[in-house]
Structure formats: structure tokens, C-alpha cells
Biopython code that builds the backbone (N, CA, C, O; Angstrom):
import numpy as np
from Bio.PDB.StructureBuilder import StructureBuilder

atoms = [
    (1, "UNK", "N", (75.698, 113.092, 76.074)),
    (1, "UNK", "CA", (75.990, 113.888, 77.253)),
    (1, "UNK", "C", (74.712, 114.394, 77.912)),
    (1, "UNK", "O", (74.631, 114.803, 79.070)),
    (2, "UNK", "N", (73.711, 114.310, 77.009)),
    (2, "UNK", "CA", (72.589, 114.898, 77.983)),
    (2, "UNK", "C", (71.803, 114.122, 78.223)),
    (2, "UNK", "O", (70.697, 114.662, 78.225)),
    (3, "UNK", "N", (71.728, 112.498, 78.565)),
    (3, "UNK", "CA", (71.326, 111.464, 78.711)),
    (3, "UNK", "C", (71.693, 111.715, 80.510)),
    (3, "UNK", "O", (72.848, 111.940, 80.872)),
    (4, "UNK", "N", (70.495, 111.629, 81.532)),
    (4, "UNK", "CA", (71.164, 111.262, 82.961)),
    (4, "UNK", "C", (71.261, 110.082, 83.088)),
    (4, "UNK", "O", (72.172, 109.783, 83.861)),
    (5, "UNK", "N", (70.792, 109.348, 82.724)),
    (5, "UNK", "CA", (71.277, 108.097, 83.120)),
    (5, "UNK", "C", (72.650, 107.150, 82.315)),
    (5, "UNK", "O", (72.743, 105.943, 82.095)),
    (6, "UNK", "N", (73.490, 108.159, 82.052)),
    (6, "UNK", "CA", (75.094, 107.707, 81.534)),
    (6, "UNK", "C", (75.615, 108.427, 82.425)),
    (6, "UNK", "O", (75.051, 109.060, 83.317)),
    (7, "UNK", "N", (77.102, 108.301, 82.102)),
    (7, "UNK", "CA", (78.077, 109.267, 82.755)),
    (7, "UNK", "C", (78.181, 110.358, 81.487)),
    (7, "UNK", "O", (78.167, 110.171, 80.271)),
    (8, "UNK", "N", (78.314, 111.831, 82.458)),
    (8, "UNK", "CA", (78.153, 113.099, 81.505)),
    (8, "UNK", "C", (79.627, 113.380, 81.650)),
    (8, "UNK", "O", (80.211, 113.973, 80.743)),
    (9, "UNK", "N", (80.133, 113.071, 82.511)),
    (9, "UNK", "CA", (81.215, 113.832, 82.750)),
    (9, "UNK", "C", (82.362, 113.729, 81.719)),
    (9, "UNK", "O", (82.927, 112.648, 81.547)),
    (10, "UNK", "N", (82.683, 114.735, 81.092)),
    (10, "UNK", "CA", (83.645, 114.561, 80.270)),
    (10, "UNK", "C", (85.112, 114.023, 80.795)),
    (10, "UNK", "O", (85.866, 113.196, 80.283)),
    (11, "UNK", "N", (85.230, 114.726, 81.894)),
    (11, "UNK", "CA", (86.742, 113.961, 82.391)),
    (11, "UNK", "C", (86.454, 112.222, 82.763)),
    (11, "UNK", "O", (87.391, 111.432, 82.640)),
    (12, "UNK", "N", (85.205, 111.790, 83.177)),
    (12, "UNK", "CA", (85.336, 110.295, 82.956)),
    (12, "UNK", "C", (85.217, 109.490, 81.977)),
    (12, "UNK", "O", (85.378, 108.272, 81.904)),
    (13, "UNK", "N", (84.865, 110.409, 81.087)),
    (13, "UNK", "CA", (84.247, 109.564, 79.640)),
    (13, "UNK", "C", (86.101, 109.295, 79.281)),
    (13, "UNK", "O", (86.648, 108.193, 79.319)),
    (14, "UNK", "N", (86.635, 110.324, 79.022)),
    (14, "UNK", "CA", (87.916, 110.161, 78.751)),
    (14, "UNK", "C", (88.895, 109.112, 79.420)),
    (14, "UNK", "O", (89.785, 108.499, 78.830)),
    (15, "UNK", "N", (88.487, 108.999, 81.077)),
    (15, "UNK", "CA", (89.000, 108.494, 81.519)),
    (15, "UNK", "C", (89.042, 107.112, 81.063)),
    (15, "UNK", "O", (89.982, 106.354, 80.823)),
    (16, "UNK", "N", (87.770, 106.981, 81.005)),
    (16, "UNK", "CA", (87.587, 105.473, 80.819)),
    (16, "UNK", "C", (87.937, 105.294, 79.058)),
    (16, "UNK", "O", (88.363, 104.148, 78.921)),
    (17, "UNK", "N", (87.916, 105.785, 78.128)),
    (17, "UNK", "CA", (88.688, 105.543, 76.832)),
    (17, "UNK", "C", (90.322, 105.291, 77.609)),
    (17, "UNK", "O", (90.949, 104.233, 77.675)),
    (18, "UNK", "N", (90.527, 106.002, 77.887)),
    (18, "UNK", "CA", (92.064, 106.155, 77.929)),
    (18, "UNK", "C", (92.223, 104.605, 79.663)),
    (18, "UNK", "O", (92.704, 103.489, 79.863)),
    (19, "UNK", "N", (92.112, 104.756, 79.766)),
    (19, "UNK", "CA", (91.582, 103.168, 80.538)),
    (19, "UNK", "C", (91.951, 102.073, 79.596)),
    (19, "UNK", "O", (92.992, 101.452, 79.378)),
    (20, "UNK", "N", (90.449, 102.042, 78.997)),
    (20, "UNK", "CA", (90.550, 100.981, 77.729)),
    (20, "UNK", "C", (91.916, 100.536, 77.267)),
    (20, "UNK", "O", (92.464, 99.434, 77.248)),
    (21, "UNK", "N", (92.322, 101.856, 76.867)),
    (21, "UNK", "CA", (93.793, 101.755, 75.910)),
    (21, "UNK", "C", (94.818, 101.133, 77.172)),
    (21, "UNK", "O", (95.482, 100.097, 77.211)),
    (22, "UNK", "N", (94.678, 101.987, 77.945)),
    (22, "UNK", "CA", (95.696, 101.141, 79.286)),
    (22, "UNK", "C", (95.777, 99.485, 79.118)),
    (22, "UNK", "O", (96.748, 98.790, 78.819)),
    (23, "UNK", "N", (94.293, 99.073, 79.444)),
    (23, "UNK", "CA", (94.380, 97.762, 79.747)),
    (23, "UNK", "C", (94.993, 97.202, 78.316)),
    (23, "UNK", "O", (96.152, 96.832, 78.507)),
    (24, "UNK", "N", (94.561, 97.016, 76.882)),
    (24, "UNK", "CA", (95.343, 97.185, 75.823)),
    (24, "UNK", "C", (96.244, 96.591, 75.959)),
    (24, "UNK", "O", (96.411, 95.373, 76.026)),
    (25, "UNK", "N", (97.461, 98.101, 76.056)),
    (25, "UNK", "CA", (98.323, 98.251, 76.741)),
    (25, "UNK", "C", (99.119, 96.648, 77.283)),
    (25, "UNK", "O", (99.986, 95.951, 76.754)),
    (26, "UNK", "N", (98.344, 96.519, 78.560)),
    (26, "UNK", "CA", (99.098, 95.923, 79.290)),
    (26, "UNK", "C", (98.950, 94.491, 78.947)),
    (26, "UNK", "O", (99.749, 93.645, 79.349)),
    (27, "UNK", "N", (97.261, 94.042, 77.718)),
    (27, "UNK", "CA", (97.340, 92.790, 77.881)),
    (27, "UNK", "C", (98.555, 92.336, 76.591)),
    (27, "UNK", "O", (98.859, 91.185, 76.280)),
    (28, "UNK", "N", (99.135, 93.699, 75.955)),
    (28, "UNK", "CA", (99.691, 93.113, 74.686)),
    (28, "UNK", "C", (101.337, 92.755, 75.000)),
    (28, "UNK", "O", (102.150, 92.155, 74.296)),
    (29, "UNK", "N", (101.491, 93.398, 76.405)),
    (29, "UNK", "CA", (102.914, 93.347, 77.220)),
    (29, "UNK", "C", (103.118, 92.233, 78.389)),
    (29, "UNK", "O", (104.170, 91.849, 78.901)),
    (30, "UNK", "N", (101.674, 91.804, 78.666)),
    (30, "UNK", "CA", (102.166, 90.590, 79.602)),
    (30, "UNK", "C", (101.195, 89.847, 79.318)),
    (30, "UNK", "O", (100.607, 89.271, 80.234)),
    (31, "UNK", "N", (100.698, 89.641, 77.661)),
    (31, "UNK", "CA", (99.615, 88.503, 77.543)),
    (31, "UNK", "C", (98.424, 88.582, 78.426)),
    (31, "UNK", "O", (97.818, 87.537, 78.191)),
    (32, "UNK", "N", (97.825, 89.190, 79.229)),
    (32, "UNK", "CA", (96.788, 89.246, 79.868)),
    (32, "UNK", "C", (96.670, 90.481, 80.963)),
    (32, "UNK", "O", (97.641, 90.816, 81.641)),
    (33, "UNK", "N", (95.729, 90.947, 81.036)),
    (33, "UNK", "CA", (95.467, 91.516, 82.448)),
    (33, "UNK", "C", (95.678, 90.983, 83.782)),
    (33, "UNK", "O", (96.139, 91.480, 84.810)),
    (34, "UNK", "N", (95.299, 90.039, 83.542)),
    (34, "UNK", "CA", (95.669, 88.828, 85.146)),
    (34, "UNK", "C", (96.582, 88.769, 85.182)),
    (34, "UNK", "O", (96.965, 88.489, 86.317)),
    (35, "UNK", "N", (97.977, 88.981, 83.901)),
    (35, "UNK", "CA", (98.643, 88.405, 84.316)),
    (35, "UNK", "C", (99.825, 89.729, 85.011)),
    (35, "UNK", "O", (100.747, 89.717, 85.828)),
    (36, "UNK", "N", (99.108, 90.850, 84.083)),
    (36, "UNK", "CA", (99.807, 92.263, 85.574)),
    (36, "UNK", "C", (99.254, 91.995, 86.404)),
    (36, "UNK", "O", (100.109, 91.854, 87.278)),
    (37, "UNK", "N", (98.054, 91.739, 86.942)),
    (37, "UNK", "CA", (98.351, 91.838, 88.221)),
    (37, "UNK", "C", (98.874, 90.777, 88.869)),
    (37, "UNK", "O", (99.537, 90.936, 89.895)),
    (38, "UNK", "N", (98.721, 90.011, 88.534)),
    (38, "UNK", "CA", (99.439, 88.444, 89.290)),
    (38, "UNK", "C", (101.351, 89.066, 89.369)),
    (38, "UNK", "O", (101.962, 89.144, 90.436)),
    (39, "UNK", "N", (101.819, 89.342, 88.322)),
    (39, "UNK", "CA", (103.057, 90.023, 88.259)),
    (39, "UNK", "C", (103.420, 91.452, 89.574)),
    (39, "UNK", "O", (104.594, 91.700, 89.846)),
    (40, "UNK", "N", (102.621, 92.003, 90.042)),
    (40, "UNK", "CA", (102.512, 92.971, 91.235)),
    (40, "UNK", "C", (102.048, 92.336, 92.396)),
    (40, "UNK", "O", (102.338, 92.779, 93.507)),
    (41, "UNK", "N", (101.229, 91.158, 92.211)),
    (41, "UNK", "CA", (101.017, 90.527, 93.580)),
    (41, "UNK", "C", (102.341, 89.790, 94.221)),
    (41, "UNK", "O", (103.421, 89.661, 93.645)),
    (42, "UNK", "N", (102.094, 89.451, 95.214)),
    (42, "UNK", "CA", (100.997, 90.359, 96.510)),
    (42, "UNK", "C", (101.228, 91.402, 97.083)),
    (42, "UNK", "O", (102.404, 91.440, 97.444)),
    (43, "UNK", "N", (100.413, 92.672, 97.460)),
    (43, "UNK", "CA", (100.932, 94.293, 97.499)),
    (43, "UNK", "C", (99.650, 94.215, 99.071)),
    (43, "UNK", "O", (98.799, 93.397, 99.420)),
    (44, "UNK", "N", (100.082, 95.359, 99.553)),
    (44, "UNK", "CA", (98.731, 95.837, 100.661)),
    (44, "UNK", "C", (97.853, 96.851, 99.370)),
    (44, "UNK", "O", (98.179, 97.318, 98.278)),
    (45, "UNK", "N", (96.461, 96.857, 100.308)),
    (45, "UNK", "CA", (95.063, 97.902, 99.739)),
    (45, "UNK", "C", (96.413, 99.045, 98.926)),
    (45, "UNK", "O", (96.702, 99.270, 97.751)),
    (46, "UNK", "N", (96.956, 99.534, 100.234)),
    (46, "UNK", "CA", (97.713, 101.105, 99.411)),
    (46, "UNK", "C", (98.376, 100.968, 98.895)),
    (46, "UNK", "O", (98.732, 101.950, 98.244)),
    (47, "UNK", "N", (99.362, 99.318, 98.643)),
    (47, "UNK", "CA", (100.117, 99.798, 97.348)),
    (47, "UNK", "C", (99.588, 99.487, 96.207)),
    (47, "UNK", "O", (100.119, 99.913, 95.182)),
    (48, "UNK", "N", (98.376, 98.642, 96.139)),
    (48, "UNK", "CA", (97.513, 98.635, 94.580)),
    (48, "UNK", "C", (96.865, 99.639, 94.875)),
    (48, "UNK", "O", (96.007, 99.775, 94.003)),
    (49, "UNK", "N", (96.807, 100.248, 95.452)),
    (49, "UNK", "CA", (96.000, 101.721, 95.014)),
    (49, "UNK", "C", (96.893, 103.139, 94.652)),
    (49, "UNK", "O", (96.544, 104.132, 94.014)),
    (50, "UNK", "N", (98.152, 102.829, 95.305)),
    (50, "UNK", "CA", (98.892, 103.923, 94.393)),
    (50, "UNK", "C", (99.519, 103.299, 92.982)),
    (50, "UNK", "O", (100.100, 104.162, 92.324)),
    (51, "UNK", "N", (99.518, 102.289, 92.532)),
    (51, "UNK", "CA", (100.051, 101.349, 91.527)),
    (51, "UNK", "C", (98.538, 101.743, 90.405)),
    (51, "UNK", "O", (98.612, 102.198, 89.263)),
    (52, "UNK", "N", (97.500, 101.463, 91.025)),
    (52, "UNK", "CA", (96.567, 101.833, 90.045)),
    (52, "UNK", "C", (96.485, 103.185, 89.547)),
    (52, "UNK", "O", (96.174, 103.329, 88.365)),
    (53, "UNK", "N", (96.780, 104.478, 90.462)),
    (53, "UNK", "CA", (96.465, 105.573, 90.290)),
    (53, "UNK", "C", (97.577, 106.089, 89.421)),
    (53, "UNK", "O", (97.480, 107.139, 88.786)),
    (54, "UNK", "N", (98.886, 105.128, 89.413)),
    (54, "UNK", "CA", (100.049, 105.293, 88.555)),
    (54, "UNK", "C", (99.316, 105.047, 87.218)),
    (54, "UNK", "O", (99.209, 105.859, 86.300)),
    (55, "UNK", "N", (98.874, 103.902, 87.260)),
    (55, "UNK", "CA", (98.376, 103.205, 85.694)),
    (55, "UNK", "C", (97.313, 104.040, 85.172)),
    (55, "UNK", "O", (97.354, 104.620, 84.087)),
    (56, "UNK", "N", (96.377, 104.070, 85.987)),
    (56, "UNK", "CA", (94.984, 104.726, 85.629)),
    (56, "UNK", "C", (94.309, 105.626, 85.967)),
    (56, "UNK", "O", (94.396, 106.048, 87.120)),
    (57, "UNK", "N", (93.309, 106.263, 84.918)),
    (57, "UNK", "CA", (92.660, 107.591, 85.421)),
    (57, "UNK", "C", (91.377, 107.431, 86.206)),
    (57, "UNK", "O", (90.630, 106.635, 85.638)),
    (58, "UNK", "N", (90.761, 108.039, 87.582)),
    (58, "UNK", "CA", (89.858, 108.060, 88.449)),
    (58, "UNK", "C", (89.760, 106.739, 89.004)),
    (58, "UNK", "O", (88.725, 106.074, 88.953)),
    (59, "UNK", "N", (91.288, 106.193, 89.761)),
    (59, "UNK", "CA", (91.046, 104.741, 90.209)),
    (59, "UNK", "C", (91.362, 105.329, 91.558)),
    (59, "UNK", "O", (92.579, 105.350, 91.740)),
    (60, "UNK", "N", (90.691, 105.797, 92.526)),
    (60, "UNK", "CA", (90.615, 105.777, 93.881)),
    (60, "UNK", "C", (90.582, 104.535, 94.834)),
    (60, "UNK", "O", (90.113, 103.419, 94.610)),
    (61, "UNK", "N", (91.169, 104.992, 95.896)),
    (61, "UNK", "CA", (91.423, 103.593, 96.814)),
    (61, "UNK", "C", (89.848, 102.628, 97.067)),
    (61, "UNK", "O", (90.000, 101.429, 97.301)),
    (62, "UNK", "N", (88.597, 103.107, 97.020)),
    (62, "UNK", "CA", (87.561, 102.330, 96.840)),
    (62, "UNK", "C", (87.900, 101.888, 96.051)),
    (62, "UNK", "O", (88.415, 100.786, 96.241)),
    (63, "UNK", "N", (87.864, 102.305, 94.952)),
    (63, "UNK", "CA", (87.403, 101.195, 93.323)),
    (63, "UNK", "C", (88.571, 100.585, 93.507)),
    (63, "UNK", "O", (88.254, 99.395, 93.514)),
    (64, "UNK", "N", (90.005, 100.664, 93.698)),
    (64, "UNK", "CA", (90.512, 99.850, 94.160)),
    (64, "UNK", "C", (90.302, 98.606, 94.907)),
    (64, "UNK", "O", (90.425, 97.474, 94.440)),
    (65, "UNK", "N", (89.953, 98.933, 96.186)),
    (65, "UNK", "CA", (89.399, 97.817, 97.025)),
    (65, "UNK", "C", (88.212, 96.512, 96.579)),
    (65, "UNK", "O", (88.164, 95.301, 96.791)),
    (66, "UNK", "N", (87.459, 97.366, 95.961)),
    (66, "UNK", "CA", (86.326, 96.619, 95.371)),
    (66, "UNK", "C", (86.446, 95.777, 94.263)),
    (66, "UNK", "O", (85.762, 94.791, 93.992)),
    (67, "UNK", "N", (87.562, 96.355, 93.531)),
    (67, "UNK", "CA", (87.867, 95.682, 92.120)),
    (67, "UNK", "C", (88.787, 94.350, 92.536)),
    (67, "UNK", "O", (88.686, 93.292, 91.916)),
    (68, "UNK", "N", (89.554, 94.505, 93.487)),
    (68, "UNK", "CA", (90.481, 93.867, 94.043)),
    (68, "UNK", "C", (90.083, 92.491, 95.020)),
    (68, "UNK", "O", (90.552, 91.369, 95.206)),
    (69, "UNK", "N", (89.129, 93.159, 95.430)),
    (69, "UNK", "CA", (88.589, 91.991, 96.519)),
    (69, "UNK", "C", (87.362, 90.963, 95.601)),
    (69, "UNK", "O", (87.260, 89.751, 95.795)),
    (70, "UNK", "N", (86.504, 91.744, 94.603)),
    (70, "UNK", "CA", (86.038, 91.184, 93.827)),
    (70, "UNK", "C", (86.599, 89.938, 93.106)),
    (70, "UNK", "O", (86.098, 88.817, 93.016)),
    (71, "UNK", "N", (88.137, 90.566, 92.455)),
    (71, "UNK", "CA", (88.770, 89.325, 91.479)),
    (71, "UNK", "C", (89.503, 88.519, 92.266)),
    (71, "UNK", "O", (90.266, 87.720, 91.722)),
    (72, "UNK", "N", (89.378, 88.594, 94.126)),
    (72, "UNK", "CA", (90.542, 87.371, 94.251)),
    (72, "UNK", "C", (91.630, 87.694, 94.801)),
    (72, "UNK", "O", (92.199, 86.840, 95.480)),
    (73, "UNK", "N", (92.337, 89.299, 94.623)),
    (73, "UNK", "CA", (93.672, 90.005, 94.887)),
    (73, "UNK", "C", (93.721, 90.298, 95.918)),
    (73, "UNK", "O", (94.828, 90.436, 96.440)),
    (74, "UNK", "N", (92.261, 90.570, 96.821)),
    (74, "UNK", "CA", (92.660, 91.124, 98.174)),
    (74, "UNK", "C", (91.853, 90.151, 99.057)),
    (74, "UNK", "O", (91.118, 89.332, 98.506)),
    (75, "UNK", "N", (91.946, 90.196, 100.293)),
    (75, "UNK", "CA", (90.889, 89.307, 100.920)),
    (75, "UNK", "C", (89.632, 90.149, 101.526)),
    (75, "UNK", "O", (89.406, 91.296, 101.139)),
    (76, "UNK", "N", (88.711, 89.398, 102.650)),
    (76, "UNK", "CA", (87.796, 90.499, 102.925)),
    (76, "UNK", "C", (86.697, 90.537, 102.414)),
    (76, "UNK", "O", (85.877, 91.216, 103.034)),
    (77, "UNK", "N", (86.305, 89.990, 101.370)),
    (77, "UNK", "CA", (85.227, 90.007, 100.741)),
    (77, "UNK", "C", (84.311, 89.181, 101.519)),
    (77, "UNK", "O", (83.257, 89.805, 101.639)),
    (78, "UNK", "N", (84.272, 88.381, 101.927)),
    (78, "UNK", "CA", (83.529, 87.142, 102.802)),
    (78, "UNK", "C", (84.506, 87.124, 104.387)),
    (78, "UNK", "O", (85.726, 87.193, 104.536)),
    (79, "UNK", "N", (83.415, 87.005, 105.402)),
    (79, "UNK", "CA", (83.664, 86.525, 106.612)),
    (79, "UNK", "C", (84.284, 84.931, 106.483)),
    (79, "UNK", "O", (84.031, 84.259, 105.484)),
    (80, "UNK", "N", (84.955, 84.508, 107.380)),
    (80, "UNK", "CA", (85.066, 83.103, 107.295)),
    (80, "UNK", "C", (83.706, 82.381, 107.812)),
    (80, "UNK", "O", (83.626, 81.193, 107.500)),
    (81, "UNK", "N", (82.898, 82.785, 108.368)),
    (81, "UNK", "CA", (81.818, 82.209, 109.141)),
    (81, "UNK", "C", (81.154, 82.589, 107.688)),
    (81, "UNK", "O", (80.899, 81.385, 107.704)),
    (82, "UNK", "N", (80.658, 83.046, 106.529)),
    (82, "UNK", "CA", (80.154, 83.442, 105.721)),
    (82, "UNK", "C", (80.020, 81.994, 104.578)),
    (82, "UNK", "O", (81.131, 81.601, 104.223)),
    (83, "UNK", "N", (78.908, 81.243, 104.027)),
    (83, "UNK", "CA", (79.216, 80.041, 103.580)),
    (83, "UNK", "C", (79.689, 80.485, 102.605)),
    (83, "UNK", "O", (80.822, 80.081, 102.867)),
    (84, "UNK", "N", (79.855, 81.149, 101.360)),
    (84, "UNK", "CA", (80.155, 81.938, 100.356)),
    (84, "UNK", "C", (82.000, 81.233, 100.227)),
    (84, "UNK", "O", (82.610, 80.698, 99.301)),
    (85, "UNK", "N", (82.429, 81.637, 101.864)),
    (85, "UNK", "CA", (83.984, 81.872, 102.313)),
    (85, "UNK", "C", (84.271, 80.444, 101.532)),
    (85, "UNK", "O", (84.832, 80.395, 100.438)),
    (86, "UNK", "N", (83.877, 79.481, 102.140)),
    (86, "UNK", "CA", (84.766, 77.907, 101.768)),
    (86, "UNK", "C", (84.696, 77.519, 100.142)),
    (86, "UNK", "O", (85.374, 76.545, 99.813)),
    (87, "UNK", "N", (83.751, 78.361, 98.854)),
    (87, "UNK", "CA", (83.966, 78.367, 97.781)),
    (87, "UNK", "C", (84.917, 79.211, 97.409)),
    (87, "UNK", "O", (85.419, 79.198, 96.285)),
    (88, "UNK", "N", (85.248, 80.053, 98.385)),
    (88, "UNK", "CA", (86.555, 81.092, 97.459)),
    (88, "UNK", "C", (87.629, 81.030, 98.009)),
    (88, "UNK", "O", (88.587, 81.772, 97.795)),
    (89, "UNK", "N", (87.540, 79.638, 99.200)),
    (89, "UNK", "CA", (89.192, 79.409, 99.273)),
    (89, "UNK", "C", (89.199, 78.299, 98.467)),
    (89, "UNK", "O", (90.356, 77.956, 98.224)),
    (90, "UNK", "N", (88.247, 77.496, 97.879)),
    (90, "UNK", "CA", (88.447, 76.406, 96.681)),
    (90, "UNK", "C", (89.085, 76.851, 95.568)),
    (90, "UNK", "O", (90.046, 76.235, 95.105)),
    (91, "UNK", "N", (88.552, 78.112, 94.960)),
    (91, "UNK", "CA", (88.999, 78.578, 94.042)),
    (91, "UNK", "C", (90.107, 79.215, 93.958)),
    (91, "UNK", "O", (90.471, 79.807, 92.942)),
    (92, "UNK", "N", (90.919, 79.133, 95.309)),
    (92, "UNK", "CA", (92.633, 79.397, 95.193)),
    (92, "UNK", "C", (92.879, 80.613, 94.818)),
    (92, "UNK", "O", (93.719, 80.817, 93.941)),
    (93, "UNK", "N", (91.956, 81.994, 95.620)),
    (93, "UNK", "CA", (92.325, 83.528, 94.956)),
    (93, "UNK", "C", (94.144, 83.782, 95.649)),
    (93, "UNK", "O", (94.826, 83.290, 96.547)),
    (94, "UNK", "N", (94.280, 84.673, 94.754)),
    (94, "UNK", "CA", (95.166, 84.972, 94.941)),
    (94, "UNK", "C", (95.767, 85.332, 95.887)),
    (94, "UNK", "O", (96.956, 85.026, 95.976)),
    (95, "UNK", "N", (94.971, 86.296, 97.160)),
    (95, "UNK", "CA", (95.273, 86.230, 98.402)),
    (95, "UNK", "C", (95.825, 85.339, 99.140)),
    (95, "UNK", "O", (96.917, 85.663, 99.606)),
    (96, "UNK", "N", (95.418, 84.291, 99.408)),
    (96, "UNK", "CA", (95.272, 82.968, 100.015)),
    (96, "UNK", "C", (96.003, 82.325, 99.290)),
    (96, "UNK", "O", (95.671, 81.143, 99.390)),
    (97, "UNK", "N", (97.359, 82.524, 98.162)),
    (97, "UNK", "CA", (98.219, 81.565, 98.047)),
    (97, "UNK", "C", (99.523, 82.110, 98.792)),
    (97, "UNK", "O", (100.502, 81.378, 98.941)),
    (98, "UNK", "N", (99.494, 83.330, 99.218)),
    (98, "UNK", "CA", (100.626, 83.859, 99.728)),
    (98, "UNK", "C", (100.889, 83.020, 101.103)),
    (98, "UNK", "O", (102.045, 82.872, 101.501)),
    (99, "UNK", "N", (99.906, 82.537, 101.736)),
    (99, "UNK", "CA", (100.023, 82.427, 103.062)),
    (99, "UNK", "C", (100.366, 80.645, 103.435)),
    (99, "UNK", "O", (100.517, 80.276, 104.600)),
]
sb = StructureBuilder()
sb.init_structure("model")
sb.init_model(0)
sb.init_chain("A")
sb.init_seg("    ")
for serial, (resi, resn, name, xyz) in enumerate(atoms, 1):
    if name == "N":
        sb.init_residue(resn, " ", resi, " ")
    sb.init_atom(name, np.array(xyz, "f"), 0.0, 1.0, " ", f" {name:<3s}", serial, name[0])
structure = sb.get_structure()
């Protein structure tokens, strides 16, 4: 705790144990993490962000967004003019099968 360069905060330290156990949790009930969320897709930004804040502790609509657009779940991450874009519609995210 008296390290600055960790997190001090006791309510996140917890959070994130009790996190841990969440994910746990969910990979021992649907075989994977991917595979809750694939099971809730496809939702808008706000309903995985009140769905997360159901599940988990200090998951705000950023870390939402970021976590989301990162793995594939949301779109947005890349412009289409962005060369980046035409490898991550190869890779078939999840966004982009709804449509």
C-alpha cells in the first residue's frame, strides 16, 4: 500500500480480487469468458455498461468502452479509412457479424 506506483486504494484492490472471482465465476458457468459475452451480444455502449456494472466492481462506462472495443464487441476502434480497419474486419469481431 505504500508503494506509488501500484494501486493503494483499498476499495480497488478489492475490487479487482472480487473481479477475479467474478470472471471465475462466469468461466465455470459458460465455459469461457468469451463466451458471456458472446451470450449478451449484441447490446449498445449502455447496455454493456450497465450489464458490467451489474457484474462488476469499478467498471464505468469508459472501461467499458475500451475493454469492449479493444476485444471486438463494439466497433469504433479504427476509422474505415484507417489501414489497421481491413485486418479487423478479417478477423470477424463481433460487431460486424450482426450486420
Amino acid at each position: 500500500m505504500n508503494d506509488a506506483g501500484i494501486i493503494r486504494n483499498r476499495l480497488k484492490i478489492n475490487a479487482a480480487i472480487e473481479n477475479a472471482k467474478t470472471i471465475l465465476r462466469l468461466q465455470k458457468e459458460f465455459k469461457s469468458f468469451k463466451n458471456w459475452l458472446d451470450h449478451h451480444h449484441p447490446k449498445t455502449k449502455d447496455e454493456w455498461t450497465k450489464l458490467f456494472k451489474q457484474t462488476f466492481r469499478f467498471t464505468g462506462g469508459e472501461i467499458v468502452n475500451e475493454f469492449l472495443m479493444s476485444t471486438g464487441f463494439l466497433p469504433n476502434a479504427h476509422e474505415e479509412s484507417c489501414p489497421i480497419y481491413k485486418k479487423i474486419i478479417k478477423a470477424k469481431p463481433a460487431w460486424n457479424k450482426s450486420r
